[in-house]
C-alpha positions as CSV (number, residue, x, y, z in Angstrom):
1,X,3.1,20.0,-1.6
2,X,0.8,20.3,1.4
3,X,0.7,23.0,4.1
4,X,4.6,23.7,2.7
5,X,5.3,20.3,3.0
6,X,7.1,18.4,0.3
7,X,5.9,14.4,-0.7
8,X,6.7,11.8,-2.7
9,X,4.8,9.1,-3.6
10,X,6.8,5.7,-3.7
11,X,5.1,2.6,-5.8
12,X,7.1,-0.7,-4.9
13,X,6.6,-3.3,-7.8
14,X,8.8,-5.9,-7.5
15,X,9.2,-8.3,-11.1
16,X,9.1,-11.5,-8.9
17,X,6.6,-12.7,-8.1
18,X,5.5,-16.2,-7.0
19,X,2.0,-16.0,-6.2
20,X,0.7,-14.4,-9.3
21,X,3.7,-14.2,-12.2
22,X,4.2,-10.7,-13.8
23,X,0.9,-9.7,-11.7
24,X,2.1,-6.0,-11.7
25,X,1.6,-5.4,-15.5
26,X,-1.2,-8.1,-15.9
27,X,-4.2,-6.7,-17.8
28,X,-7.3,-5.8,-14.9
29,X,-10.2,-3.7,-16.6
30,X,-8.4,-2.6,-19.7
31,X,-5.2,-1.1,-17.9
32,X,-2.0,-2.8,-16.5
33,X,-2.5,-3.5,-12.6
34,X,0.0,-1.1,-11.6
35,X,-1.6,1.7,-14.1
36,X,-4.8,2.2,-11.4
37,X,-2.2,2.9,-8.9
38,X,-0.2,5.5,-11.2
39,X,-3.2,7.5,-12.2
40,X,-4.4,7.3,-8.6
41,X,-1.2,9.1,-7.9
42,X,-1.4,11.5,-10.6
43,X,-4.6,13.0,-9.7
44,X,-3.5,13.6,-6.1
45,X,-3.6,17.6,-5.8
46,X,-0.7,17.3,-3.3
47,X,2.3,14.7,-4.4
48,X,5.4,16.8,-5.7
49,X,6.9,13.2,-7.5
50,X,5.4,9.8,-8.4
51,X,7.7,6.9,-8.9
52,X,8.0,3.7,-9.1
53,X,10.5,1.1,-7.6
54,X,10.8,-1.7,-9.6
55,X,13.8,-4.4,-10.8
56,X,11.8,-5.4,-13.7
57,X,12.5,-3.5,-16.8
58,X,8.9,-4.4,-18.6
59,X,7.5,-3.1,-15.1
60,X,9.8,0.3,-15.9
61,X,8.6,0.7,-19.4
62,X,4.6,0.1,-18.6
63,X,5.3,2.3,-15.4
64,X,6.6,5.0,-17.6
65,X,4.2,4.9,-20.3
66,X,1.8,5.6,-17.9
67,X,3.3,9.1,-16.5
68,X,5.0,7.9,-13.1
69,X,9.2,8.5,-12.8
70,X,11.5,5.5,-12.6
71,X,14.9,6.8,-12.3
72,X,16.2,3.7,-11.7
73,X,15.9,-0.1,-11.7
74,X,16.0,-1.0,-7.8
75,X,19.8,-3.8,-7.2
76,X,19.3,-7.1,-7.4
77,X,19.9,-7.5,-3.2
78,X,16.5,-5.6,-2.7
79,X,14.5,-7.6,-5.6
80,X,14.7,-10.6,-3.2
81,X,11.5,-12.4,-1.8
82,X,13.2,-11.7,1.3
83,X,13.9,-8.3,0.9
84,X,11.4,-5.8,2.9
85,X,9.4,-2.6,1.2
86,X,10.9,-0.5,3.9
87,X,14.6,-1.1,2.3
88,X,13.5,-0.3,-1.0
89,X,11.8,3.1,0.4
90,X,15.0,3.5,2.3
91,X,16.8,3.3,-0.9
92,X,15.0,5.3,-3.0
93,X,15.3,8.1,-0.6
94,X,18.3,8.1,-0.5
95,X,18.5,8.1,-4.4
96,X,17.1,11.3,-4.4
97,X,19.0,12.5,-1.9
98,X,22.4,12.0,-3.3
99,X,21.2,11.4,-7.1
100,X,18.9,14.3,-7.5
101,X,19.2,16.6,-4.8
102,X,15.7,16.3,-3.2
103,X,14.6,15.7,0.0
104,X,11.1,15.2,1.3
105,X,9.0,15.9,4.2
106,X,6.5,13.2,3.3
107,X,6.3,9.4,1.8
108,X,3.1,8.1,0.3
109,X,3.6,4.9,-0.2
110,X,1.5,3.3,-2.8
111,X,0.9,-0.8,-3.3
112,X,0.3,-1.7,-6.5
113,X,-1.4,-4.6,-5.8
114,X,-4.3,-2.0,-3.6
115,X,-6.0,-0.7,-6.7
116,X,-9.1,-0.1,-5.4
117,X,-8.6,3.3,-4.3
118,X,-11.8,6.3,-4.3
119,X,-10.8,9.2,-6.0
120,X,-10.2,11.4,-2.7
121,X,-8.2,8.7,-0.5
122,X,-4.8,9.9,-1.0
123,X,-5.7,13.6,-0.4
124,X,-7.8,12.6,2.3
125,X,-5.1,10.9,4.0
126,X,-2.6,14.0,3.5
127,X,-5.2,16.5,4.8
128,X,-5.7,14.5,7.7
129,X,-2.0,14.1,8.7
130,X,-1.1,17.3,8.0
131,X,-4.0,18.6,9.8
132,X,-2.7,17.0,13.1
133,X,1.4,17.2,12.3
134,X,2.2,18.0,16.3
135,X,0.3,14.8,17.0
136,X,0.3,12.3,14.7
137,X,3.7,11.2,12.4
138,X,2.0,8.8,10.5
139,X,-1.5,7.6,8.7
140,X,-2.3,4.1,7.8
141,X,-5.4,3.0,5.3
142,X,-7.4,0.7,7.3
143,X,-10.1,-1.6,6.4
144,X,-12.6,-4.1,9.0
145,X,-12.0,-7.8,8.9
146,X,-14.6,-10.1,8.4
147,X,-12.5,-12.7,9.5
148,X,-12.3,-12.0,13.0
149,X,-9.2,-13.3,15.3
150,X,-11.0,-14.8,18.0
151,X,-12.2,-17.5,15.7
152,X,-9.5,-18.5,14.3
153,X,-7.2,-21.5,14.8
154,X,-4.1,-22.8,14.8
155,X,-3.3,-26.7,13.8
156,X,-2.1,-29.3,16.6
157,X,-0.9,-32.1,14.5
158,X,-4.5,-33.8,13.8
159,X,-6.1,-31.6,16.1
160,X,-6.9,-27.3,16.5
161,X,-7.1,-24.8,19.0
162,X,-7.9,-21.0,19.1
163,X,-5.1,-19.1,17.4
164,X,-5.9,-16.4,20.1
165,X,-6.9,-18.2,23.4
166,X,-6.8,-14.7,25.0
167,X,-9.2,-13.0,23.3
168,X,-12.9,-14.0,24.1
169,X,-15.4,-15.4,21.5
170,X,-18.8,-14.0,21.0
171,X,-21.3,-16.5,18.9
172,X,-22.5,-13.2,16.7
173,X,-19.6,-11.7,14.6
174,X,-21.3,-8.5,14.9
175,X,-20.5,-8.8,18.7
176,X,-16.9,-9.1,18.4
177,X,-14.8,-5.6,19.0
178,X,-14.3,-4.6,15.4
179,X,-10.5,-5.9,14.3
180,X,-9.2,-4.0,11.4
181,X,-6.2,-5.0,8.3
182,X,-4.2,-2.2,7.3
183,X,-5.0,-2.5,3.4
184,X,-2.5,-0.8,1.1
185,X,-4.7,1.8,-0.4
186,X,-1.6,4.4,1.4
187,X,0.5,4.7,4.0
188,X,2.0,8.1,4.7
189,X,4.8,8.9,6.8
190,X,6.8,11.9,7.7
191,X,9.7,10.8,6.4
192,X,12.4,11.5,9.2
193,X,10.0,9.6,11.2
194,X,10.1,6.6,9.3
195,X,14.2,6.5,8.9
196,X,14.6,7.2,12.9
197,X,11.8,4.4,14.0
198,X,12.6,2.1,10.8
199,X,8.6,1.6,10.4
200,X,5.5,2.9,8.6
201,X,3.3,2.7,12.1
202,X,5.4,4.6,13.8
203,X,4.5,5.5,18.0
204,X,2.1,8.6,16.6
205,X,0.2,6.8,14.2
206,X,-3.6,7.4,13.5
207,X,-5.7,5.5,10.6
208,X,-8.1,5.9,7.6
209,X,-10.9,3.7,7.3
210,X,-11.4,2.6,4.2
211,X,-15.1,1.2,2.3
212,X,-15.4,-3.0,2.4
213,X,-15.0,-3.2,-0.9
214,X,-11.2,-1.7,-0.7
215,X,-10.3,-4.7,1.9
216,X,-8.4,-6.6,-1.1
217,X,-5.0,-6.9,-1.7
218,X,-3.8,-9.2,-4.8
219,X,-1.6,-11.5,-3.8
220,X,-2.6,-14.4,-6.2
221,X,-5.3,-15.2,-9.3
222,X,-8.0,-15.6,-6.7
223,X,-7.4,-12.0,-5.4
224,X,-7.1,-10.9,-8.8
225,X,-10.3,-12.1,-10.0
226,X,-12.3,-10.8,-7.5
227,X,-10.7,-7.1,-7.3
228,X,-11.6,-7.6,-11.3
229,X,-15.2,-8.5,-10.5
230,X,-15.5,-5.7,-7.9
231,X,-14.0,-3.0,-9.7
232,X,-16.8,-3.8,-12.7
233,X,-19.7,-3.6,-10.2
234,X,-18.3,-1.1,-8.4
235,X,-17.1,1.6,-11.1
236,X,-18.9,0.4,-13.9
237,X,-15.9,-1.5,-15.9
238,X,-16.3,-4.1,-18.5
């Protein structure tokens, strides 16, 4: 809880996946990829619950083990590749809701496949919501692209042209106006907010930059390696 206000934090793990097979309990650094999330979570000073949202029951079991709640395995209609993160928050809300009796002021929501959280992100991000509740309804993790729009392309049969004719290209990348990725390290949300506008950037939203090293998500073995190789540099893993 947080200036009287209740959270939970929602982990979405889905068993399916095509990119990188069973990536969510894969071994990184000695722990299952979705344990650096869970412990993340745990340490938070704020979150009232921690669970995960998975259809996978060997996700469920690692999930457990490692202290987050999984009251349920999430219906086949929401396990889809098609099926959106926001429907399985909207279900697990109401879960609670009519399963459990809880309601909450606040979602955290957590992607497993972020792990490269600091140790005072989530809090920070609270604090800093909380801190500003009459103007903001929502705080996104953000991180700087390298990869700036104005230089990328689009393909025209054999040929190319600018993905983003509008936007002007400078030669230096350092003279481009800074374009930033919102990286899942969190996203909170007050939660009638999100139900009413049906998205985690809601109208009020405001941002938390995050360090370059967080800009990874893991989406396949290439994104897996290197979050592997940059969390043994960057917190002294083997």
């Amino acid at each position: 809880m947080i200036d009287g206000k209740t959270a939970i934090a929602i982990i979405p793990a889905r068993a399916g996946s095509k990119g990188l097979p069973g990536k969510n309990i894969r071994p990184l650094c000695g722990k299952p990829l979705i344990a650096w999330t869970i412990e993340s979570a745990l340490r938070s000073r704020y979150l009232d619950e921690v669970m995960v949202s998975t259809d996978g029951a060997d996700i469920s079991r690692v999930a457990a083990a490692y202290g987050a709640k999984v009251p349920f395995l999430r219906p086949p209609e929401l396990s889809t590749d098609t099926a959106t993160t926001l429907s399985a928050v909207r279900h697990t809300l109401d879960y609670y809701r009519r399963k459990v009796g809880k309601e909450y002021d606040l979602v955290v929501l957590l992607e497993p496949t972020s792990p490269l959280r600091e140790e005072g992100d989530i809090d920070c991000m609270l604090e800093r919501l909380a801190d500003s509740w009459e103007h903001f309804d929502s705080i996104v993790s953000l991180g700087e692209v390298r990869e700036h729009p104005s230089i990328m392309k689009r393909l025209t049969g054999a040929g190319l042209e600018p993905f983003c004719p509008e936007l002007v290209r400078n030669s230096r990348r350092q003279d481009n106006v800074p374009a930033y990725f919102p990286y899942g390290v969190a996203y909170v949300v007050k939660t009638n907010e999100l139900l009413g506008e049906q998205t985690f950037y809601t109208k009020r939203c405001t941002y938390h930059l995050v360090k370059r090293y967080q800009n990874y998500e893991i989406d396949d073995l290439e994104d897996f390696l290197c979050v592997e190789a940059i969390m043994k540099k960057e917190w002294n893993l083997q």
